[in-house]
Biopython code that builds the backbone (N, CA, C, O; Angstrom):
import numpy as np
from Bio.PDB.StructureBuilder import StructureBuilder

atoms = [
    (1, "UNK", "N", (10.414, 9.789, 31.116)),
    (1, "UNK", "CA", (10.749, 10.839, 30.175)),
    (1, "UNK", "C", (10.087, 12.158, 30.592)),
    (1, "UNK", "O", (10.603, 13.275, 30.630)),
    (2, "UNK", "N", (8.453, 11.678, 30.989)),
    (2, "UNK", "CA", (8.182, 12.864, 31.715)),
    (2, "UNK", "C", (8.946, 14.031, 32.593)),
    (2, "UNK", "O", (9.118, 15.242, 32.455)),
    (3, "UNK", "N", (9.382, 12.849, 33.749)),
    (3, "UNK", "CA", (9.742, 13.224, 34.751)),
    (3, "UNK", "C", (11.084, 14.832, 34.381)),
    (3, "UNK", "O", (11.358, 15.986, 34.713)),
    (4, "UNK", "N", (11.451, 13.768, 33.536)),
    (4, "UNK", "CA", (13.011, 14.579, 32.492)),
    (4, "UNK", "C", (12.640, 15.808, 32.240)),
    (4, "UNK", "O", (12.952, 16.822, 32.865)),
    (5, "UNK", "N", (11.673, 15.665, 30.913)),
    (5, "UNK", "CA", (11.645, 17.129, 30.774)),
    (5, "UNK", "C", (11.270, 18.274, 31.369)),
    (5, "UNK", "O", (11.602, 19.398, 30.994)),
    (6, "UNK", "N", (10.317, 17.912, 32.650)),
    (6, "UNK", "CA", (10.024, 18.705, 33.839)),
    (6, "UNK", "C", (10.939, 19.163, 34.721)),
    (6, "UNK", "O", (10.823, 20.129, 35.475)),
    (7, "UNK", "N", (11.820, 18.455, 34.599)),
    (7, "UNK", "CA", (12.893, 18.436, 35.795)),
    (7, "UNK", "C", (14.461, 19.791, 34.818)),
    (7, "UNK", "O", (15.297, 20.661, 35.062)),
    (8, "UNK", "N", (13.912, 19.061, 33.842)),
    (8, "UNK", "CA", (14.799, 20.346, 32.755)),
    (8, "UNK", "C", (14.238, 21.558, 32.703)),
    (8, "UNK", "O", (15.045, 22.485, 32.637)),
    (9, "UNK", "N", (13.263, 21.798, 32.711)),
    (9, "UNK", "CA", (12.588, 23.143, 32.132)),
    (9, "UNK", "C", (12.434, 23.887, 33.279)),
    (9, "UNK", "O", (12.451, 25.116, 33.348)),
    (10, "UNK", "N", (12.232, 22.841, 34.477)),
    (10, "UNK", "CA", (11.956, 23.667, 35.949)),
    (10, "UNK", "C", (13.811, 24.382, 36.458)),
    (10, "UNK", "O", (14.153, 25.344, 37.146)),
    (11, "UNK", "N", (14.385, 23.599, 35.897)),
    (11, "UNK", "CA", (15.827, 23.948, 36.667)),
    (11, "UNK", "C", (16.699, 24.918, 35.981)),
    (11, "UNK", "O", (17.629, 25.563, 36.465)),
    (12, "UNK", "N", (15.942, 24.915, 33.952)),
    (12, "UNK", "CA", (16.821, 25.817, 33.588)),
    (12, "UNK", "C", (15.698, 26.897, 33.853)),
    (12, "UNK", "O", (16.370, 27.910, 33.661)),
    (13, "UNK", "N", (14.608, 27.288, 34.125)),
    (13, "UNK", "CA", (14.089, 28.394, 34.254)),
    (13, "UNK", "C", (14.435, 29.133, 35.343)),
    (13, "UNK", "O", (14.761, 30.318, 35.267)),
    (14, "UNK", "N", (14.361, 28.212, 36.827)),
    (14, "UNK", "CA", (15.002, 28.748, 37.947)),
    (14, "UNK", "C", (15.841, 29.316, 38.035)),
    (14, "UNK", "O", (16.012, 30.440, 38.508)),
    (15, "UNK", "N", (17.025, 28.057, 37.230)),
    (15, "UNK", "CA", (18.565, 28.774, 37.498)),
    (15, "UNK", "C", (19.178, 30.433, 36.446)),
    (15, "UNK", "O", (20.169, 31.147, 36.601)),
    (16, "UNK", "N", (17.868, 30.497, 35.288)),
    (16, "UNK", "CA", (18.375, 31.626, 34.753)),
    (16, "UNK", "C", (17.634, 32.809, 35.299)),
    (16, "UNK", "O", (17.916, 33.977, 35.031)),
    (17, "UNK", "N", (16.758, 32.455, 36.009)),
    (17, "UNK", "CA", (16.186, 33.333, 37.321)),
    (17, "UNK", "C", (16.795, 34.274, 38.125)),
    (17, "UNK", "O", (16.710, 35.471, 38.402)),
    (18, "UNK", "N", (17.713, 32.874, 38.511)),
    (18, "UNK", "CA", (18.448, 33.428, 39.629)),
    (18, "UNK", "C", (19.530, 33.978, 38.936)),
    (18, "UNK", "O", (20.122, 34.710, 39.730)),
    (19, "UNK", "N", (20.138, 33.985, 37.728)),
    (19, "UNK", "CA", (21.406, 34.655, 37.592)),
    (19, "UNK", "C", (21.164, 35.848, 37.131)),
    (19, "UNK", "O", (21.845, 36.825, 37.443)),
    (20, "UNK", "N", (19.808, 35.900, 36.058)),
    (20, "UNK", "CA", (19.733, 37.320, 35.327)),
    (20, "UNK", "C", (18.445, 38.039, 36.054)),
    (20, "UNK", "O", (18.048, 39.113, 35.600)),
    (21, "UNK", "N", (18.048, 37.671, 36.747)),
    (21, "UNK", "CA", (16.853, 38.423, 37.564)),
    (21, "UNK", "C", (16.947, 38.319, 39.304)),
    (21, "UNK", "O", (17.845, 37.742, 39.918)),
    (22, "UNK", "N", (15.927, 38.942, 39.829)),
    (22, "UNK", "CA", (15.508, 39.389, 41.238)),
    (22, "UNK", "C", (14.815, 38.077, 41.712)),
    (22, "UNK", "O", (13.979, 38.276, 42.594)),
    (23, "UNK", "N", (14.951, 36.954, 41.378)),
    (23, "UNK", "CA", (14.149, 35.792, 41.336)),
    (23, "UNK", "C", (14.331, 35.586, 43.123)),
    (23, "UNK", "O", (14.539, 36.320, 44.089)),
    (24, "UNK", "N", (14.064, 33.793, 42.806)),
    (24, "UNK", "CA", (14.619, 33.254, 44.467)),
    (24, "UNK", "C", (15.684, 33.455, 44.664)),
    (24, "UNK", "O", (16.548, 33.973, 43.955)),
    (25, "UNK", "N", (15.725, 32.825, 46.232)),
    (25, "UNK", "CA", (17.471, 33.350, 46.899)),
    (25, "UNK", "C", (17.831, 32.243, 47.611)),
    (25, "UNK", "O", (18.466, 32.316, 48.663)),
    (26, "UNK", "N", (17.328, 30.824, 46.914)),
    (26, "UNK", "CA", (17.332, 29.627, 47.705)),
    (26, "UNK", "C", (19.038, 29.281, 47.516)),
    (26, "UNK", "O", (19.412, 28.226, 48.029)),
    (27, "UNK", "N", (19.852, 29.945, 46.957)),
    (27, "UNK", "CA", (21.695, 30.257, 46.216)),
    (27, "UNK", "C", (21.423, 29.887, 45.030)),
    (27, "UNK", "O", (20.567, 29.066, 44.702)),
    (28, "UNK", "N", (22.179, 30.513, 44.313)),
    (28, "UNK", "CA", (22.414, 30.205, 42.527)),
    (28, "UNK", "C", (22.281, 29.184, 42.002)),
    (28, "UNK", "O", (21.432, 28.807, 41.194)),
    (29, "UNK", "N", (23.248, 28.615, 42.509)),
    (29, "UNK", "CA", (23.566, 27.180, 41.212)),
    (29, "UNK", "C", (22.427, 25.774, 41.240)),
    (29, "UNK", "O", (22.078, 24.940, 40.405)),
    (30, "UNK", "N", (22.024, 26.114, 42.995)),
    (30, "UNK", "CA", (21.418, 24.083, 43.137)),
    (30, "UNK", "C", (20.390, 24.236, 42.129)),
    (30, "UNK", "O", (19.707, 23.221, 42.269)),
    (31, "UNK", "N", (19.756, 25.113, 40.939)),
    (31, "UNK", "CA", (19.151, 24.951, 39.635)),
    (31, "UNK", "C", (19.528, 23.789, 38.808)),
    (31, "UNK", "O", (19.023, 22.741, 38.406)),
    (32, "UNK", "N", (20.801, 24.530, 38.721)),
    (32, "UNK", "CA", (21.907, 23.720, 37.886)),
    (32, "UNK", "C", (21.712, 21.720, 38.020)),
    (32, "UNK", "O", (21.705, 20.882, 37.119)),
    (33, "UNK", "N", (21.619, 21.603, 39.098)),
    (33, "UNK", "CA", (21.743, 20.649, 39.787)),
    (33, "UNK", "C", (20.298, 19.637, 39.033)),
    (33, "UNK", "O", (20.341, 18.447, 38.720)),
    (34, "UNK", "N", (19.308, 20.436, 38.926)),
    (34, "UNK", "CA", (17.767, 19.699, 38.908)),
    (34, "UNK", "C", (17.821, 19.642, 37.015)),
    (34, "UNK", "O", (17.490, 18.707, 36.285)),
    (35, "UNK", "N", (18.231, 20.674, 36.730)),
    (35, "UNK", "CA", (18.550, 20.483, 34.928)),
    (35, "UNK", "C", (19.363, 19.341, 34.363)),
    (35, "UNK", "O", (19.126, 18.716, 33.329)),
    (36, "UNK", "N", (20.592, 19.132, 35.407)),
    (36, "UNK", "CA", (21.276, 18.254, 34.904)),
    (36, "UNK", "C", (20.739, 16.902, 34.922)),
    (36, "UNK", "O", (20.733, 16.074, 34.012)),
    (37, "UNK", "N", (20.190, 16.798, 36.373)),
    (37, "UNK", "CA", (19.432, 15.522, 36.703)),
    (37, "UNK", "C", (18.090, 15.599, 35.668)),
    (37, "UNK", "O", (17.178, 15.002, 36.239)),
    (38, "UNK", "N", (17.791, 15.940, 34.801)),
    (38, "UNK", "CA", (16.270, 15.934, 34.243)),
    (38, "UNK", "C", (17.096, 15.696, 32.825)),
    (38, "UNK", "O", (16.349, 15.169, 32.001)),
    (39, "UNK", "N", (18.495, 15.951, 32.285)),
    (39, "UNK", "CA", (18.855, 15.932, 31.223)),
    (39, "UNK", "C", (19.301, 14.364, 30.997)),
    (39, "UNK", "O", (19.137, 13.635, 30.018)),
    (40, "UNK", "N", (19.677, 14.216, 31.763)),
    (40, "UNK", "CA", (20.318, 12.532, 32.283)),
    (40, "UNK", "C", (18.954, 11.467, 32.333)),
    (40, "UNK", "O", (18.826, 10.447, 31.656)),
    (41, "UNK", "N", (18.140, 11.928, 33.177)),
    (41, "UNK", "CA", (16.668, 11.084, 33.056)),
    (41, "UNK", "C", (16.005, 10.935, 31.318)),
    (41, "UNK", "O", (15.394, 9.959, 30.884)),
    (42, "UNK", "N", (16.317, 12.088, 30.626)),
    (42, "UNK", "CA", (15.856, 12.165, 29.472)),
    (42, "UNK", "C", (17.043, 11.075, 28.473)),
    (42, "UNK", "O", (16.629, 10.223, 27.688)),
    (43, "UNK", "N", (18.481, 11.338, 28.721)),
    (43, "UNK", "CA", (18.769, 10.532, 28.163)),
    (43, "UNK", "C", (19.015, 8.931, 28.476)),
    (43, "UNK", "O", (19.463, 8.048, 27.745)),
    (44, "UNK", "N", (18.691, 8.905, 29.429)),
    (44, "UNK", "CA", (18.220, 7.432, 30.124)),
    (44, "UNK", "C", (17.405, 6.521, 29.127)),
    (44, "UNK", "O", (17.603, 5.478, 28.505)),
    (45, "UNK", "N", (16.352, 7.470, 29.294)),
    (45, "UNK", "CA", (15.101, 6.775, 28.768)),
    (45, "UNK", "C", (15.029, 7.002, 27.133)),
    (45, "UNK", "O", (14.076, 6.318, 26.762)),
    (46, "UNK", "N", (15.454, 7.477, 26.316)),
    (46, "UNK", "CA", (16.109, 7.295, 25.266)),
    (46, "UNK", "C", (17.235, 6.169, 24.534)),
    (46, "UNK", "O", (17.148, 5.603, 23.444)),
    (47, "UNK", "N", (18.233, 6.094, 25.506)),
    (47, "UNK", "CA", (19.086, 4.887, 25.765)),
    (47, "UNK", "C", (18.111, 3.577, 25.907)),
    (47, "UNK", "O", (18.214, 2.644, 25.110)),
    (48, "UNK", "N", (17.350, 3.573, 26.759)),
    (48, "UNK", "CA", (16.924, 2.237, 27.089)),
    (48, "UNK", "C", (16.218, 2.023, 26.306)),
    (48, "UNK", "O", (16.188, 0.817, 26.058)),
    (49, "UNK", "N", (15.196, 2.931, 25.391)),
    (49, "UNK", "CA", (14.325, 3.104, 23.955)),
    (49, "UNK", "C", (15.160, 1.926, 23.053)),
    (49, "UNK", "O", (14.901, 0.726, 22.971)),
    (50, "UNK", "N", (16.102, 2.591, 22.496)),
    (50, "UNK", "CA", (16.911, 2.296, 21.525)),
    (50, "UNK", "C", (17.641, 0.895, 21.793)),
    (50, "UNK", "O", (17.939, 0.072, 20.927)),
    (51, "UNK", "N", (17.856, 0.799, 23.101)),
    (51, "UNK", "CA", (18.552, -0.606, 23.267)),
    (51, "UNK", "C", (17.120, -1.749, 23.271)),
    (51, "UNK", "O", (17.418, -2.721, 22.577)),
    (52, "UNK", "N", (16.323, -1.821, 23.596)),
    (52, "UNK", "CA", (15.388, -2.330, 23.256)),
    (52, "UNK", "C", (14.974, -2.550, 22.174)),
    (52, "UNK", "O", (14.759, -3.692, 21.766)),
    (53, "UNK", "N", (14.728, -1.185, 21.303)),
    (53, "UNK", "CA", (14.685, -1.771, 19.883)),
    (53, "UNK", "C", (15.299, -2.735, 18.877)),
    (53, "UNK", "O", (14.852, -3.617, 18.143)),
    (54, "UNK", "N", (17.053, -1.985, 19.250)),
    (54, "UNK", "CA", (18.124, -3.441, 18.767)),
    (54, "UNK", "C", (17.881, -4.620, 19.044)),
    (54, "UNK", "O", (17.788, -5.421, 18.114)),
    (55, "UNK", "N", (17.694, -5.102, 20.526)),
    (55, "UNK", "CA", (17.604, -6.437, 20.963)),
    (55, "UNK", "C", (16.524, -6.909, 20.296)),
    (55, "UNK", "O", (16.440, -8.089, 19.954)),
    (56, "UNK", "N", (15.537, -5.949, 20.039)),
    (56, "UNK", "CA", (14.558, -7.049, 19.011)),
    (56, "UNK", "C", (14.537, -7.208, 17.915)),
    (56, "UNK", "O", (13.841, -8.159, 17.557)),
    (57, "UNK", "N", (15.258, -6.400, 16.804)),
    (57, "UNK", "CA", (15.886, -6.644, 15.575)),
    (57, "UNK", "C", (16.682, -7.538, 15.526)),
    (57, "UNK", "O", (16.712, -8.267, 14.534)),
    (58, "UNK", "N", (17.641, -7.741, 16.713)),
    (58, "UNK", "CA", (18.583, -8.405, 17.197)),
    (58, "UNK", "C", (17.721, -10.167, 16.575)),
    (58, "UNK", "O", (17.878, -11.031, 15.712)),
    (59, "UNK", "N", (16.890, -9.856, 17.634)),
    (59, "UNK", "CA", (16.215, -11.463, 18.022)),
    (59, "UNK", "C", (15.759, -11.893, 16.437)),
    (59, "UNK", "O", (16.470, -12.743, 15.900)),
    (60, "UNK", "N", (14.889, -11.481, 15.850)),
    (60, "UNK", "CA", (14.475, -11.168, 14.603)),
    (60, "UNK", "C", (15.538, -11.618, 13.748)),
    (60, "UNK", "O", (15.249, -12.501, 12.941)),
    (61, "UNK", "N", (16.697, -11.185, 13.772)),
    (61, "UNK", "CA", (17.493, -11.856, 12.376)),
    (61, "UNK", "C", (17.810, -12.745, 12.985)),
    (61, "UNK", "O", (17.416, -13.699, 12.313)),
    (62, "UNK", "N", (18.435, -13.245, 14.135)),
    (62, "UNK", "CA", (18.449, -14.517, 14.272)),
    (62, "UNK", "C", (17.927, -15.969, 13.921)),
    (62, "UNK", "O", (18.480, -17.033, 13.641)),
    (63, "UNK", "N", (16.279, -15.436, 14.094)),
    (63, "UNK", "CA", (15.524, -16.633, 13.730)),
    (63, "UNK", "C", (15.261, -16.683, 12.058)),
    (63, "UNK", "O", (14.776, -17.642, 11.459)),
    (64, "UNK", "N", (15.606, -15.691, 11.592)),
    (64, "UNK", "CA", (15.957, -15.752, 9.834)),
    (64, "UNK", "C", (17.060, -16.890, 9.646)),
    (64, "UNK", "O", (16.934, -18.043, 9.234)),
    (65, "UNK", "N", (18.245, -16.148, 10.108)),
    (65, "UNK", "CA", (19.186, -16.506, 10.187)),
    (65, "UNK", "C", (19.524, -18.522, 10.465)),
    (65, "UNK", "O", (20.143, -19.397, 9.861)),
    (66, "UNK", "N", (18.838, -18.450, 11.489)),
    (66, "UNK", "CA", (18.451, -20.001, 11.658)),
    (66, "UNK", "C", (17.309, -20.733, 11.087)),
    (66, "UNK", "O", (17.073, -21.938, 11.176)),
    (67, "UNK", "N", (16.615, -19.782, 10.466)),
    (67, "UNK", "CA", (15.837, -20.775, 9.585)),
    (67, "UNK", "C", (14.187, -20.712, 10.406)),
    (67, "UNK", "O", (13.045, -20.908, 9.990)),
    (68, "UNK", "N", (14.554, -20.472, 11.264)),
    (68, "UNK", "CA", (12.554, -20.409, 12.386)),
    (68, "UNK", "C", (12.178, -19.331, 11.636)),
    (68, "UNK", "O", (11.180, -19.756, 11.053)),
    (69, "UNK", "N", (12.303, -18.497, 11.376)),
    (69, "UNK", "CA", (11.159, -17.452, 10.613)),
    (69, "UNK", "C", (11.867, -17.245, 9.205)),
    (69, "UNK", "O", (13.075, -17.094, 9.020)),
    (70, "UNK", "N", (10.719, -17.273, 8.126)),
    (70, "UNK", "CA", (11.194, -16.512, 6.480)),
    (70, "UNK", "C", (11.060, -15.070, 6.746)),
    (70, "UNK", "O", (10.625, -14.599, 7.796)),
    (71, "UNK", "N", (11.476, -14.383, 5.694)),
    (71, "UNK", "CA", (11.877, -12.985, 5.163)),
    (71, "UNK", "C", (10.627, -12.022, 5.385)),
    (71, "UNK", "O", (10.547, -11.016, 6.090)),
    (72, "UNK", "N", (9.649, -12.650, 4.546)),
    (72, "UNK", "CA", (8.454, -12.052, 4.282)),
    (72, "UNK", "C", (7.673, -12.070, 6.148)),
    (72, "UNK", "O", (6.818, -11.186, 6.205)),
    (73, "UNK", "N", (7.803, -12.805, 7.457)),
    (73, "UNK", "CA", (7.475, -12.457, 8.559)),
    (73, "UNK", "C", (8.377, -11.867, 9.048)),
    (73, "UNK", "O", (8.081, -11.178, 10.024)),
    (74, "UNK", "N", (9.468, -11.874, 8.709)),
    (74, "UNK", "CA", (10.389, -11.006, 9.583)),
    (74, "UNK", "C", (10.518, -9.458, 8.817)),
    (74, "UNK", "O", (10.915, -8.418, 9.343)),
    (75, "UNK", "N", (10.190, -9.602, 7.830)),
    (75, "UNK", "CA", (9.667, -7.993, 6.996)),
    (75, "UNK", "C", (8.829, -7.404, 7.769)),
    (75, "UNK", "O", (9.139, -6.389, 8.393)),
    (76, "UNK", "N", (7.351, -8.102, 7.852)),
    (76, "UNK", "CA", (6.111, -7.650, 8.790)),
    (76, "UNK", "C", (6.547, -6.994, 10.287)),
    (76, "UNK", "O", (6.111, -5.954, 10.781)),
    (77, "UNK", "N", (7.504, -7.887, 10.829)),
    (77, "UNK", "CA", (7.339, -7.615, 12.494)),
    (77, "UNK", "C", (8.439, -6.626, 12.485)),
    (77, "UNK", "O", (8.546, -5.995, 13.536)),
    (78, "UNK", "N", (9.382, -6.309, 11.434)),
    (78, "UNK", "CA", (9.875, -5.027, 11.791)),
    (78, "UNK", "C", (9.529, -3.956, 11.570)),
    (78, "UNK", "O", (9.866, -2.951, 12.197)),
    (79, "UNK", "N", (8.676, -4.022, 10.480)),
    (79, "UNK", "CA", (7.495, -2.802, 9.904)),
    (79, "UNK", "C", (6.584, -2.626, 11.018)),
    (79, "UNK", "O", (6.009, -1.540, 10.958)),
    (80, "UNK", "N", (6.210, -3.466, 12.191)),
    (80, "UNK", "CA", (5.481, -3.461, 13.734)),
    (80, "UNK", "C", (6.397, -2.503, 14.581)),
    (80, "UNK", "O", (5.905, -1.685, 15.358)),
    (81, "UNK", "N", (7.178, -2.582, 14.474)),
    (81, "UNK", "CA", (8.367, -1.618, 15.313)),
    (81, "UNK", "C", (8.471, -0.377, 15.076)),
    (81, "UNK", "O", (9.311, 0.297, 15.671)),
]
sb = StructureBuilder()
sb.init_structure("model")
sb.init_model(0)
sb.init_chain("A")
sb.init_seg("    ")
for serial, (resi, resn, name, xyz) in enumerate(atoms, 1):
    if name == "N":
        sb.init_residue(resn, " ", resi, " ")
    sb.init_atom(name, np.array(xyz, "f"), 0.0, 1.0, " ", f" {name:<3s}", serial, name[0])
structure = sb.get_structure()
């Protein structure tokens, strides 16, 4: 996630550098390029957040569901989450 938002902040600063100022002259756009890739890393790791979380709610009603865990532990371990 780190990586993300570094990779965002470095590419949109560059790239509005280069369009509205005297900045670098490394060409315009490959900015563009490091923002997008840092926006994608960010939502990566967001995605994989969230899918993780399900799968363990997931797991969790199951064993309600089948009878291995009551209400009142499966209350607790999602209040852990």
């Amino acid at each position: 996630m780190v990586l993300g938002i570094i990779c965002t902040v470095f590419g949109a600063g560059i790239w509005l550098i280069n369009l509205y100022g005297n900045g670098f002259h490394w060409g315009r756009d490959w900015p563009f390029l490091l923002l997008v890739f840092g926006v994608y890393k960010i939502w990566d790791y967001t995605s994989r957040t969230r899918k993780k979380e399900n799968e363990d709610l997931k797991t969790i009603l199951k064993k309600v569901e089948s009878g291995k865990m009551d209400a009142k532990e499966a209350y607790e371990k999602m209040e852990e989450k």
